[in-house]
Residue frames as qw, qx, qy, qz and C-alpha x, y, z in Angstrom:
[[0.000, 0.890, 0.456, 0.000, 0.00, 0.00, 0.00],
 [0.336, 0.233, 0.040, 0.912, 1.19, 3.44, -1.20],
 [0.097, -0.895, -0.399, -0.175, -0.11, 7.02, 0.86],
 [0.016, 0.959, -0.130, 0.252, 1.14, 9.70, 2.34],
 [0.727, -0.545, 0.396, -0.128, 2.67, 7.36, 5.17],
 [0.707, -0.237, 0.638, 0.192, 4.13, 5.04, 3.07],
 [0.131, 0.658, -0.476, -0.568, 5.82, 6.20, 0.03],
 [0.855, 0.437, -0.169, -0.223, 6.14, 3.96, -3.49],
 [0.586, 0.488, -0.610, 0.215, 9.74, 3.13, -2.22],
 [0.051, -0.118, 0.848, -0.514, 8.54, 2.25, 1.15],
 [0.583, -0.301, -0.320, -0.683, 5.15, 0.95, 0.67],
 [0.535, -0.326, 0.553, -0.550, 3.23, -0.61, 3.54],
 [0.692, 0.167, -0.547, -0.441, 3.24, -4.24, 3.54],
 [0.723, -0.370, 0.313, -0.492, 2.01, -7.40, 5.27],
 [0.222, 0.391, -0.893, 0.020, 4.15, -10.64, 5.84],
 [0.033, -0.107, -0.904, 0.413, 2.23, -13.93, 6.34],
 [0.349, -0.526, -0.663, -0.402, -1.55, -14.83, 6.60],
 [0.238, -0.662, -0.567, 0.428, -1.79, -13.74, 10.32],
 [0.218, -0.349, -0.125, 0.903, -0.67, -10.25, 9.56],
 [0.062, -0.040, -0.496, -0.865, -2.63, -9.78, 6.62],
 [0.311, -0.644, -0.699, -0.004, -6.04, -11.52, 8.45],
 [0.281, -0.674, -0.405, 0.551, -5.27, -8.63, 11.04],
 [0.009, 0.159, -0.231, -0.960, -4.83, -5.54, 8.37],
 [0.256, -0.356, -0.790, -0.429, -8.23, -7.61, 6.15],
 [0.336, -0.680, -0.652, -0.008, -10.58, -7.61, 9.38],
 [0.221, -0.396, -0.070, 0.889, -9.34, -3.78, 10.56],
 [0.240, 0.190, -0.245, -0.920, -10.34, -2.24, 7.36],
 [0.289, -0.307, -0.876, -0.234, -13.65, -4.64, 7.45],
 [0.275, -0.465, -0.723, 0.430, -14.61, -3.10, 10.56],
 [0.040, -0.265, -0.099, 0.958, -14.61, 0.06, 9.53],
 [0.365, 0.632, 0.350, -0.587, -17.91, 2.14, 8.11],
 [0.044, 0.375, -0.342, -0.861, -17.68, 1.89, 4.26],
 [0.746, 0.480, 0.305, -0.347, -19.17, 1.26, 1.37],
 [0.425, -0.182, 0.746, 0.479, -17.68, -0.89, -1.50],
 [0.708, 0.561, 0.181, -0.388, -19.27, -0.37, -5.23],
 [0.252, -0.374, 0.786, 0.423, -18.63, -2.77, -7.69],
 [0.676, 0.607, 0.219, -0.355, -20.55, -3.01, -11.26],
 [0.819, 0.220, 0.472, 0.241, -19.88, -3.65, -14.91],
 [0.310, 0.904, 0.292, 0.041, -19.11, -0.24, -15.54],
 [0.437, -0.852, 0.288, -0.005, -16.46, 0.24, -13.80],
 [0.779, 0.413, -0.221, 0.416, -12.45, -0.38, -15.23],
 [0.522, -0.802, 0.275, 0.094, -9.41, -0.12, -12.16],
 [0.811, 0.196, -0.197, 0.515, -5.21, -0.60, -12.66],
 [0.498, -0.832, 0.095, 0.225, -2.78, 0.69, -11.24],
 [0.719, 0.650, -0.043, 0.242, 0.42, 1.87, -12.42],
 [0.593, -0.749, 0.160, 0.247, 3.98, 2.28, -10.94],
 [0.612, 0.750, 0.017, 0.251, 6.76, 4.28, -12.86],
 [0.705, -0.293, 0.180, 0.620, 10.83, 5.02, -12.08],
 [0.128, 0.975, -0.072, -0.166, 12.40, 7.86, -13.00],
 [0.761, 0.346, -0.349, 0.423, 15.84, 7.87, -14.35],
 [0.159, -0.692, 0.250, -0.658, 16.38, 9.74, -10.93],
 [0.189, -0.192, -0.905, 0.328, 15.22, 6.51, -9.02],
 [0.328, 0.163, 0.317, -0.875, 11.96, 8.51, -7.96],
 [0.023, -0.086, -0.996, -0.004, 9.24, 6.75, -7.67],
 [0.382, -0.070, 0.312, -0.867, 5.55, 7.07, -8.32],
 [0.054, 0.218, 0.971, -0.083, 2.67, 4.96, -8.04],
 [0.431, 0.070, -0.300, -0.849, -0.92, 5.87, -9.79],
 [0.296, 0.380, 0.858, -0.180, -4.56, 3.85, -9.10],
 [0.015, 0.052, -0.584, -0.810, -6.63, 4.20, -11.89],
 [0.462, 0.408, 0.639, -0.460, -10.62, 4.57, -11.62],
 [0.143, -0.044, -0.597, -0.788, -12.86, 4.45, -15.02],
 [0.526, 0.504, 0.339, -0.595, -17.31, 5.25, -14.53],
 [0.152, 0.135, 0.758, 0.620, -18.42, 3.74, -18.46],
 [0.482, 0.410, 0.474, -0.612, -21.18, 4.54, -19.94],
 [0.740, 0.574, 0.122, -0.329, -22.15, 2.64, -23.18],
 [0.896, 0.169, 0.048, 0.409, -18.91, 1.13, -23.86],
 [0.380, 0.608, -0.099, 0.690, -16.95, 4.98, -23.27],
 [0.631, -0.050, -0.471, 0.615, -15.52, 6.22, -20.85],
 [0.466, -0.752, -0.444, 0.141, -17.68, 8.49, -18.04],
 [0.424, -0.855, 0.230, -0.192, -15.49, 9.51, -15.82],
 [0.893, 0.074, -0.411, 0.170, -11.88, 8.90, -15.00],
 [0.505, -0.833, 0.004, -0.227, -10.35, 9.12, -11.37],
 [0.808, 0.198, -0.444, 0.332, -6.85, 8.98, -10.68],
 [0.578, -0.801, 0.158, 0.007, -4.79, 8.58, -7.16],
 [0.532, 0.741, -0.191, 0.362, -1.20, 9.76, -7.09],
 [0.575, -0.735, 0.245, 0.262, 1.54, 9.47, -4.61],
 [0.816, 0.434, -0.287, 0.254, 5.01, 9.92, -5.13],
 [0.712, -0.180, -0.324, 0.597, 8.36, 9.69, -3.45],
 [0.004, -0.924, 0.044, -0.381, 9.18, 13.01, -1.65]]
C-alpha cells in the first residue's frame, strides 16, 4: 500500500496470513461502502524515473455505453 505514510519506495506491507487476516478484518470493521458493477475499469500503475523517484498511480474508469464516463486517478510519489 502506497499514501502519504508510506511512500512507493517504502510501501506498507504485510508478511504472512496472520498479519494480513489482522490488516483484512481492521479495514472490514470500519464504516464503508464498496461499489462494484460492470461499468467500472481499475489498474494501477507504478513508474521510475531515471532519478530513481518513484511514483505509483490507481486508476478509476465510470463507463457509460462502452466509453468512458469519468476517470479518477490517485497519485503518490516519493518526496
Amino acid at each position: 500500500m502506497v499514501n502519504k505514510n508510506t511512500s512507493p519506495s517504502r510501501p506498507f506491507q504485510t508478511t504472512g496470513w496472520s498479519e494480513l487476516e489482522t490488516y483484512i478484518r481492521e479495514v472490514c470493521d470500519r464504516d464503508l461502502t464498496h461499489v462494484v458493477g460492470d461499468d467500472r475499469v481499475s489498474y494501477t500503475e507504478t513508474c521510475t524515473y531515471p532519478t530513481g523517484e518513484k511514483v505509483f498511480t490507481a486508476n478509476f474508469l465510470d463507463l457509460e455505453d462502452g466509453l468512458i464516463k469519468q476517470h479518477t486517478v490517485v497519485e503518490t510519489w516519493d518526496e
